[in-house]
N, C-alpha and C positions, 0 to 999 in steps of 0.2 A: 485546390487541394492544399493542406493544411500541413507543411512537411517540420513542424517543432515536434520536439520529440513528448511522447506520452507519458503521462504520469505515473505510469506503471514503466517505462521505459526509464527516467528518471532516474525509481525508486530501484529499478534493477543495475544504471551505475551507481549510483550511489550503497546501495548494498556491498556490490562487489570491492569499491572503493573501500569502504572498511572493512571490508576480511582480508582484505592486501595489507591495509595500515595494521592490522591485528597482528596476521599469519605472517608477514613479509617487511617488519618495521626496517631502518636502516641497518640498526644492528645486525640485523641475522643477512641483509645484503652484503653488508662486509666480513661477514663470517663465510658466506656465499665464494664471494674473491677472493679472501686467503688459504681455502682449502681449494680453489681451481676450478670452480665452476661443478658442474655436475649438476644431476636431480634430485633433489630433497623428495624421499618417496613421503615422509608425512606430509607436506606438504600437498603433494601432486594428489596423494587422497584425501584432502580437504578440498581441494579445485573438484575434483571429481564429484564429492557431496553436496556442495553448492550447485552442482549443473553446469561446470562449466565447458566439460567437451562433451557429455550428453543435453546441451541445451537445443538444437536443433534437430534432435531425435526425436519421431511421433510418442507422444506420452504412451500408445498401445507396445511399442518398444519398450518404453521406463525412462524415455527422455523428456524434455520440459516441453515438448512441442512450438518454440519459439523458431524466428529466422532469422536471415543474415543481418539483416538488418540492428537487431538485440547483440548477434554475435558480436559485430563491428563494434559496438557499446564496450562488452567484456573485454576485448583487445585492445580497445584503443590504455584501459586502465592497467591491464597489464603490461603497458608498452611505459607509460606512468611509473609504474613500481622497478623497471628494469626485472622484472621476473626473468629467470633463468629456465631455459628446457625448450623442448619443441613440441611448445605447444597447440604450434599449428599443425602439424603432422597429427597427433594425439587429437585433435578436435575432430580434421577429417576425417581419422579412423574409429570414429566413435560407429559402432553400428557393424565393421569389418572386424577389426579386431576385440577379441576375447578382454574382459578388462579394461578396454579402452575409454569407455563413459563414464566408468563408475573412478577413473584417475587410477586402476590395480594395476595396468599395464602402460610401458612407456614404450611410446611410437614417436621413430624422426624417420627422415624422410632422404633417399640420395635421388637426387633431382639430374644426375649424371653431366654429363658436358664435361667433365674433371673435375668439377666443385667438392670440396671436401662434405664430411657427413658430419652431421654437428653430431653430439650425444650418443654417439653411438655405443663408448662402451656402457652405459645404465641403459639400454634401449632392448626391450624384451621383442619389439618384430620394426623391421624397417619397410616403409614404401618405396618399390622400384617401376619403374613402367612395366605395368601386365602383371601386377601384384605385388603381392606382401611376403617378405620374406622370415621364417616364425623355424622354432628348431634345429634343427640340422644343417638347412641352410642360413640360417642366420646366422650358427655358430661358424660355420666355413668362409662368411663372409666377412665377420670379425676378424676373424684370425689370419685372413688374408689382409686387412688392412692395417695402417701403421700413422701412430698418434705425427700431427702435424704442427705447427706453432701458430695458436689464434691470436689476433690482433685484441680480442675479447677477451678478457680474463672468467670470466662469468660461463665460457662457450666453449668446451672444449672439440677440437674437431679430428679426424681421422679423412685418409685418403686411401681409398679401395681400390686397389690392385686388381687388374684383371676380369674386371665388371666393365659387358660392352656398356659403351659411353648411351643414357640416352637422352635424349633433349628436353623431357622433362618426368616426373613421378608422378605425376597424374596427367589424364589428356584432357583436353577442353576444359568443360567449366568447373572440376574439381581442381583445375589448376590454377583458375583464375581465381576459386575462391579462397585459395591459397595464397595469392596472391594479393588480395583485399584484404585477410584477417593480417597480413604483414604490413599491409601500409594502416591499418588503424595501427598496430603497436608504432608505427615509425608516429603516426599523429598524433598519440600518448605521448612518447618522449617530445617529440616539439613543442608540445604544448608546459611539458615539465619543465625543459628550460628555458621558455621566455618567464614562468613562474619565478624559478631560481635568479636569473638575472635581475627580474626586475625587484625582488628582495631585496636583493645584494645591493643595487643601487642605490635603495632607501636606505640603506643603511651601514651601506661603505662611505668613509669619510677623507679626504684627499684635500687640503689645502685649505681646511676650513669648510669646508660642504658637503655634502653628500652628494656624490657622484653622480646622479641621478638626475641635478640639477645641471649638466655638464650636456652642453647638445649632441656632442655626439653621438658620446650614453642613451639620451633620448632619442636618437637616431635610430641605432641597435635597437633597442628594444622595440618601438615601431614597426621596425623589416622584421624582426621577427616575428610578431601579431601578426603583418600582414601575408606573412608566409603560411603561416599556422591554420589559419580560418579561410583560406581557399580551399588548402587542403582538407579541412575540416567537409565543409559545404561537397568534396569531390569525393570523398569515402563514402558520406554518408549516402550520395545520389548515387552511386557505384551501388551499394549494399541494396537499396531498394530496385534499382531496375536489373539488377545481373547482366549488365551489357557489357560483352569484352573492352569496346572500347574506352567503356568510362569506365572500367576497373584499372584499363591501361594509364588514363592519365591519372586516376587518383594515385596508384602507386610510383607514376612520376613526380607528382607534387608534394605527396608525404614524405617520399626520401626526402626530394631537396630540402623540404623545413628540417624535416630531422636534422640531418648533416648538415645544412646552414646555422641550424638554430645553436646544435652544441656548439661548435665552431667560434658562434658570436659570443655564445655564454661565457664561454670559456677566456675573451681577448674583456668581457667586461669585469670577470672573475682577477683579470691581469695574471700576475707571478703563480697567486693561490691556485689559478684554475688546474696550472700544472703538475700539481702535487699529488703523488698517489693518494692520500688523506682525503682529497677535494671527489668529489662523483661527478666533477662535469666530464671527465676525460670517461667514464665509463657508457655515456651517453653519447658520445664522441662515436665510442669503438661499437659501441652495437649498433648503432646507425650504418655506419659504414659496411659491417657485417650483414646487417637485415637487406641493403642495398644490394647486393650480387645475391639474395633470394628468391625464388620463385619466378620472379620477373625482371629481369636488368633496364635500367635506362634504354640502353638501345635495342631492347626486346620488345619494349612498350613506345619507345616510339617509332617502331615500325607496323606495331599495330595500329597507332594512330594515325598512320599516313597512309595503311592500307584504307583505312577507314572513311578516307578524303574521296576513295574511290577512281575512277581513272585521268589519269592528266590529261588536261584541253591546251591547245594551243590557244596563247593569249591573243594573238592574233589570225583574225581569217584573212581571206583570197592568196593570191599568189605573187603580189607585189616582194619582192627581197626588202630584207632590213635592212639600212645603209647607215 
């Protein structure tokens, strides 16, 4: 079986890749983080025209009739660009909610436990377990909650008052596949900052060389590659078979390159990296933020260890250990 991606797969990131460079260059990201994050609705209706939350909806719906697999492509790029919004929420509810395909309505998602709600105030219907909350209740659950302090600048979050807690906004495999579309955006960012760093290296200079010539340096940037491209190889086999458990590890391994990856970038960036001016630190904070989404570390590796199935005694008969 042949698992390189298709040239019509390709040409669908690469597509997407440029309407991001287009719609979403650096400048209008940092125009993004000075105004405090939120949803660019022109924006969000150009994602919507291109197919990006109705891409997995039967074309007899008016969606592109593609799968998760293509999905995972469009995320991992928007994970790349540092796009702002909840986009995963708005993907899922393409098909449920009114607006939601065509990018007219903006859906996030309170995934309960006490996790705060991203986007909530630009957010026209929220997902809670056992449905959608659209109108009346929607308004009443806004106004019950109260803005919190994100570690994201890009992300702004609220915390709901009074909403039984529940353990997740979707059950089974819409949760999982919630849970993949957020570890390609984590394998988007990991992948952008081994890019950044390894520029930086070619071209930062320190005592007569380029940094880059410095083993350490060469160090860093190797653990990050090699962090990058398991996860890569674990998304993309998650996206093709829909098995809990390898969606589990793909979003344990995506976080970590994510949040390792900025991490490194950032100590190979030195002084610069910590400059609000600098975007390593932004890539930093939504890493860390994507990481307690959908699926936490130790949410996914308890599903990997359910998945080992029952524990054997390593030893038989009934001789004692001594």
């Amino acid at each position: 079986m042949d698992f390189q991606l298709s040239d019509d797969q390709r040409a669908l990131r690469s597509g997407m890749r440029d309407l991001l460079g287009a719609a979403f260059d650096r400048g209008r990201l940092r125009a993004a983080v000075e105004r405090g994050g939120g949803v660019d609705r022109g924006l969000w209706r150009e994602l919507g025209a291109a197919g990006f939350f109705a891409l997995r909806l039967p074309e007899e719906a008016g969606g592109v009739g593609l799968g998760l697999p293509e999905a995972v492509l469009l995320f991992e790029e928007a994970g790349r660009a540092l796009l702002p919004g909840p986009l995963v929420a708005t993907h899922l509810a393409a098909g449920l909610v009114k607006g939601a395909a065509e990018g007219e309505a903006v859906v996030t998602a309170s995934e309960g436990g006490g996790l705060p709600v991203a986007d909530l105030g630009g957010a026209d219907a929220v997902l809670v377990a056992g449905g959608v909350l659209t109108g009346e209740e929607l308004a009443a659950f806004v106004a019950g909650a109260r803005p919190v302090r994100s570690m994201d600048p890009l992300t702004p979050l609220h915390r709901a008052e009074g909403l039984v807690a529940a353990a997740e906004a979707y059950p089974g495999a819409l949760r999982g596949e919630g849970a993949l579309l957020t570890a390609a955006e984590q394998l988007g960012s990991a992948a952008r900052t081994t890019e950044m760093a390894v520029q930086h290296a070619r071209t930062r200079e320190q005592f007569g060389s380029f940094i880059g010539s410095f083993q350490v340096v060469k160090h860093l940037c190797a653990d990050m590659l090699a962090r990058t491209e398991p996860a890569r190889a674990a998304v993309y086999a998650a996206a093709v078979t829909g098995d809990p458990v390898e969606i589990a590890a793909a979003k344990l391994l995506a976080d970590d390159a994510a949040v390792r990856n900025a991490r490194d970038c950032l100590q190979i960036h030195g002084g610069m990296g910590f400059t609000w001016e600098a975007d390593v630190h932004l890539h930093l904070k939504r890493a860390w933020l994507r990481a307690a989404r959908w699926l936490t570390a130790a949410e996914a590796e308890e599903i990997l260890a359910a998945g080992l199935g029952p524990v054997r005694p390593l030893y038989g008969g009934s001789a004692a250990l001594g």
